[in-house]
N, CA, C and O of each residue as an XYZ file, in Angstrom:
376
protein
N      33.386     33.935    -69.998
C      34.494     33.374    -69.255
C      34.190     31.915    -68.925
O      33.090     31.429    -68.663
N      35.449     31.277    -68.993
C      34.411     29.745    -68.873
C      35.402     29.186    -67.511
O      36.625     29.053    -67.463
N      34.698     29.011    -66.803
C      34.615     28.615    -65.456
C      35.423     27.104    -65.768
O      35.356     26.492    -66.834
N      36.306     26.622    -64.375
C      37.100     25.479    -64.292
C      36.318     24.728    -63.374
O      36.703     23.572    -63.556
N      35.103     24.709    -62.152
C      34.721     24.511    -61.841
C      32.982     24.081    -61.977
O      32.082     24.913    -61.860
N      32.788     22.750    -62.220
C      31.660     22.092    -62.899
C      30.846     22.315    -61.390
O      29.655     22.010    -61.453
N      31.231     22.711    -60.300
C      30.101     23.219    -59.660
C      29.304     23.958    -59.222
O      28.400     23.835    -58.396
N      29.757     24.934    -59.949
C      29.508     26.448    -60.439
C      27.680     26.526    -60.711
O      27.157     25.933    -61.655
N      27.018     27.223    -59.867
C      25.724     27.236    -59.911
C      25.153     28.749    -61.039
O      24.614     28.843    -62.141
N      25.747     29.907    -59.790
C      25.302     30.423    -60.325
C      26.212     32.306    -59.631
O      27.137     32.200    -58.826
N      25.921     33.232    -59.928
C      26.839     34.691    -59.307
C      25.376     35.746    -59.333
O      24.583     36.323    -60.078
N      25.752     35.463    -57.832
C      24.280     36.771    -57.300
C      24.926     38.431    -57.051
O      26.122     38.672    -56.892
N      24.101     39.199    -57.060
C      24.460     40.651    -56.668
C      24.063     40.873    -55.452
O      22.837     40.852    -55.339
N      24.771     41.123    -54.298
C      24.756     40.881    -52.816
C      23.450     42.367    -52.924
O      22.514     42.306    -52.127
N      23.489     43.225    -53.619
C      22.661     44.657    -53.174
C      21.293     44.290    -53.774
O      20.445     45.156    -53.557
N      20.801     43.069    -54.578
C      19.684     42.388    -55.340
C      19.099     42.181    -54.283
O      19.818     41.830    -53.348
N      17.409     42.330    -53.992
C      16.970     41.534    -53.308
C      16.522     40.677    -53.558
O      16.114     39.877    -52.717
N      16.385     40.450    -55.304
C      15.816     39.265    -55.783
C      17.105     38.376    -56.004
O      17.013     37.235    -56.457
N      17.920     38.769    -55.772
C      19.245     37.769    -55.883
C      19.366     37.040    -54.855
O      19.799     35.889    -54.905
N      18.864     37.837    -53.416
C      19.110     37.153    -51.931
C      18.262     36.078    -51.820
O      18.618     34.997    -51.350
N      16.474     36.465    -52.480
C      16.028     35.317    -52.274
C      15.930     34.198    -53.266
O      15.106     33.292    -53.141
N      16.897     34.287    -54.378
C      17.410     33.050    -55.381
C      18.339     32.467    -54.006
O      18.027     31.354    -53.583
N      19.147     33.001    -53.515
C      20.368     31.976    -53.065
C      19.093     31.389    -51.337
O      19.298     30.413    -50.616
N      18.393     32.002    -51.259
C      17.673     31.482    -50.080
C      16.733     30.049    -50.878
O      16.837     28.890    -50.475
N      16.100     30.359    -51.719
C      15.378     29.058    -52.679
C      16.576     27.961    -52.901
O      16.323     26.850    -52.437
N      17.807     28.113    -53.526
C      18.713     27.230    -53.713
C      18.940     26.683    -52.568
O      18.837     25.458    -52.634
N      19.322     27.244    -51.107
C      19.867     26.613    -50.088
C      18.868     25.719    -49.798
O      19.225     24.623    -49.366
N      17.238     26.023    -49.990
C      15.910     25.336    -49.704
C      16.128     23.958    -50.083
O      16.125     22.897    -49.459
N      16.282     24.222    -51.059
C      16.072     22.994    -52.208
C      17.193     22.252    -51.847
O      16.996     21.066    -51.583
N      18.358     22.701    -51.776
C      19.552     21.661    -51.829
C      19.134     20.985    -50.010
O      19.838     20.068    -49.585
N      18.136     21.474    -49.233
C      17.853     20.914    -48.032
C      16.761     19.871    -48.017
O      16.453     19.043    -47.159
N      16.334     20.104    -49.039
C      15.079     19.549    -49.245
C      16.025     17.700    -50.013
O      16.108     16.607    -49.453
N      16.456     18.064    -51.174
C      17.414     16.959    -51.902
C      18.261     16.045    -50.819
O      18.374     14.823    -50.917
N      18.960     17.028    -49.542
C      19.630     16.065    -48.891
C      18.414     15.383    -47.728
O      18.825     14.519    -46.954
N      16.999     15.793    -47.658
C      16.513     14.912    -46.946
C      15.920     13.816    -47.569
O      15.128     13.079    -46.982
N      16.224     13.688    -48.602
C      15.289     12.383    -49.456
C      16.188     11.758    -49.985
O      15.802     10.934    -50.813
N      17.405     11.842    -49.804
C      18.193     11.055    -50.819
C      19.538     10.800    -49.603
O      19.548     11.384    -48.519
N      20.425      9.995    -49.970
C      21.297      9.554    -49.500
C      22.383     10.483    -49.526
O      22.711     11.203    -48.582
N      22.913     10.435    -50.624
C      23.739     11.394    -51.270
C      23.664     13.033    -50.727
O      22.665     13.725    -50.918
N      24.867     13.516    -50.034
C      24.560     14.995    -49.121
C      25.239     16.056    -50.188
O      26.335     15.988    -50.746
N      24.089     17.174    -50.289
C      24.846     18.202    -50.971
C      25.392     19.508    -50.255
O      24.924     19.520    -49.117
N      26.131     20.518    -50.458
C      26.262     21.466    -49.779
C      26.257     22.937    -50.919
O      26.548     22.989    -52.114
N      25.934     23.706    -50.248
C      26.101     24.834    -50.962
C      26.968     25.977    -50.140
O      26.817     26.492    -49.032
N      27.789     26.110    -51.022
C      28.715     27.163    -50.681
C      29.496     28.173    -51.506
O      30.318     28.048    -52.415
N      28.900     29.336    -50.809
C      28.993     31.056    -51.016
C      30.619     31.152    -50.812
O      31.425     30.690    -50.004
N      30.669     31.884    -51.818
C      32.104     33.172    -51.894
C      32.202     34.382    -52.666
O      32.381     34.705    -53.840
N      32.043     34.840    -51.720
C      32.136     36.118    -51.768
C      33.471     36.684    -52.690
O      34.614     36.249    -52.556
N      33.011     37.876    -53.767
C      33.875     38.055    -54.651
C      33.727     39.595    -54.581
O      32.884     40.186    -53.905
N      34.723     40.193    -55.423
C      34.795     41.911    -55.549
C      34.314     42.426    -54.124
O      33.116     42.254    -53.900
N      34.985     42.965    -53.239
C      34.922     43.274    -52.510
C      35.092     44.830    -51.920
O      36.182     45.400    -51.959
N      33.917     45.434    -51.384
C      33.610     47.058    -51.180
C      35.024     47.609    -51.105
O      35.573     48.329    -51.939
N      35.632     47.043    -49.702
C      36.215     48.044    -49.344
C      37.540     46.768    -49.407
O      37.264     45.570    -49.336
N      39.321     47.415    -49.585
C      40.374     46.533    -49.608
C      40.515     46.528    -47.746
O      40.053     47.432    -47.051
N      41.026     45.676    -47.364
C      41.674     45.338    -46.190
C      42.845     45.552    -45.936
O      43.371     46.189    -46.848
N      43.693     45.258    -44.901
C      44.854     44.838    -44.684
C      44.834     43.414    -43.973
O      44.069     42.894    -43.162
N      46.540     42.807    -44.918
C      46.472     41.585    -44.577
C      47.807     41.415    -43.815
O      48.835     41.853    -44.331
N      47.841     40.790    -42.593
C      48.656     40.475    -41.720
C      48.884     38.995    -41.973
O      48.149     38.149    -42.482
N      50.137     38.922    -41.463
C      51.074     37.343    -41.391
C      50.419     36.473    -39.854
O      50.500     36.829    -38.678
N      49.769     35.223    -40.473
C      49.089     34.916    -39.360
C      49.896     34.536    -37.978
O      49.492     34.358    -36.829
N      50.919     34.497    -38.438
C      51.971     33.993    -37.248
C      52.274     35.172    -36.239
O      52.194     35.076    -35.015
N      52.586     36.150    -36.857
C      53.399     37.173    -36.240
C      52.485     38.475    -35.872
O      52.703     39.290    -34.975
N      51.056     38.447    -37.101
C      50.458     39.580    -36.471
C      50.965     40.623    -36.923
O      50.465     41.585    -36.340
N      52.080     41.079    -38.045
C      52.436     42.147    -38.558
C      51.968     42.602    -39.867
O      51.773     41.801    -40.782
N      51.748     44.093    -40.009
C      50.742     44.066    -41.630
C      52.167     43.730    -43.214
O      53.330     44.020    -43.497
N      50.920     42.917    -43.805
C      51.871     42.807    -44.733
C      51.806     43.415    -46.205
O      52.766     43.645    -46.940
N      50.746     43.578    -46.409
C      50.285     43.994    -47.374
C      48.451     44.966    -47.159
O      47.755     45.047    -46.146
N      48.264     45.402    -48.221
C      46.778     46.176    -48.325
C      46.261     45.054    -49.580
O      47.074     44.760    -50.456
N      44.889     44.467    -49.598
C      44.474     43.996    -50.689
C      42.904     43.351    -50.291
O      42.170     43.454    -49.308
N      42.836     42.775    -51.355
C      40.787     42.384    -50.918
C      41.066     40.992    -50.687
O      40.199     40.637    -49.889
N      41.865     39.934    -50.974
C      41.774     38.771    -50.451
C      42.569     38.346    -49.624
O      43.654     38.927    -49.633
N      42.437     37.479    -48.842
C      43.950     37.111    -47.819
C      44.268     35.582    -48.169
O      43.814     34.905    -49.092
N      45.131     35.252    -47.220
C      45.514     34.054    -47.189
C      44.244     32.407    -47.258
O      43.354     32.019    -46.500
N      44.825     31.867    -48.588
C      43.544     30.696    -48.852
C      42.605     31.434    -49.693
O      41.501     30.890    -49.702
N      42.678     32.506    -50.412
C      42.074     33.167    -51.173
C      40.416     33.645    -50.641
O      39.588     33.710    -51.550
N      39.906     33.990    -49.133
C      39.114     34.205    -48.779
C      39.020     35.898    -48.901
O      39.972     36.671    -48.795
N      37.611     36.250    -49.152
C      37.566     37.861    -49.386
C      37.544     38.308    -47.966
O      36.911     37.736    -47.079
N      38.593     39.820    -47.748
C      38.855     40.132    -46.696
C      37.793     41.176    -46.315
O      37.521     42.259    -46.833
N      37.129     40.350    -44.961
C      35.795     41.343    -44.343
C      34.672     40.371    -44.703
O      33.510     40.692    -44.951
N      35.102     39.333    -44.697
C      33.911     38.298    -45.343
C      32.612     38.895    -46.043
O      32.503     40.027    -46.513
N      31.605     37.842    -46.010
C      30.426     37.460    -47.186
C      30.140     39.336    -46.921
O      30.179     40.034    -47.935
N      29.888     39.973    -45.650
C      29.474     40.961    -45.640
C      30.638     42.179    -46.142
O      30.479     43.208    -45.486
N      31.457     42.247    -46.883
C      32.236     43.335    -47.539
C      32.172     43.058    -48.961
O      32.637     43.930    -49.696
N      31.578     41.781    -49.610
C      31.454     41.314    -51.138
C      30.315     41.521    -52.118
O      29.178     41.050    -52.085
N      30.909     42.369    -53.038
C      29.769     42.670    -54.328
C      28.793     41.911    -54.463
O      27.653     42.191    -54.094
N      29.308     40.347    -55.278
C      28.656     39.491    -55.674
C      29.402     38.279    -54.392
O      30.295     38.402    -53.554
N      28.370     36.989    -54.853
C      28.488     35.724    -54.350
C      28.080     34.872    -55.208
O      27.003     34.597    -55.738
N      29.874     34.245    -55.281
C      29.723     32.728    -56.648
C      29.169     31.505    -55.596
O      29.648     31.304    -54.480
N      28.115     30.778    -56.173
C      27.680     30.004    -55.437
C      27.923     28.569    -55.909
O      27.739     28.441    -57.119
N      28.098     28.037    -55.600
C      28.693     26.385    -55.270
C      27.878     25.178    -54.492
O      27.654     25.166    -53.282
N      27.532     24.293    -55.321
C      26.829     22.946    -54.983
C      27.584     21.691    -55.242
O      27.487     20.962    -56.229
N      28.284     21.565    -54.293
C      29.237     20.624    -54.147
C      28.680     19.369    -53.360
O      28.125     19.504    -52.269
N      28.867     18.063    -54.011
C      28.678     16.394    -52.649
C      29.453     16.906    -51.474
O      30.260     17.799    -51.217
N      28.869     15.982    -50.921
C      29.851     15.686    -49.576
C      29.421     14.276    -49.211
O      28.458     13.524    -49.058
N      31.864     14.490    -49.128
C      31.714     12.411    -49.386
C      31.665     12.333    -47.691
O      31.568     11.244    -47.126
């Protein structure tokens, strides 16, 4: 599958424990890069495939609107802790 996003690192298995401590080494490092250099990086997790579906309510009104795994802004519903995997992301910051 070819990804639209050139900041696309890498997709861990949240139940891996060798996956947890890849994304703990990456966050290291990308801490380590923003203290020596000018230029700030960030890394950021999203959470994908998600255990269990939710319900999604209308943020205004508070009424259910639907059953599904993502909500509004495409965030997985039940956050990082209800998600299979985590696509990870190393993005600047201007």
């Amino acid at each position: 599958m070819k990804r639209t996003s050139e900041n696309f690192v890498v997709r861990l298995d949240t139940q891996s424990a060798e996956d947890m401590i890849k994304l703990q080494d990456i966050r290291k490092s990308v801490s380590v890069m923003n203290s020596m250099s000018a230029q700030k990086f960030r890394v950021d997790v999203k959470g994908r495939k998600p255990f269990q579906k939710g319900v999604i309510r209308n943020p205004i009104t508070g009424r259910v609107i639907a059953t599904g795994s993502y909500g509004y802004g495409g965030n997985i519903i039940g956050g990082l802790a209800n998600a299979q995997f985590y696509d990870v992301y190393i993005r600047k910051v201007s």
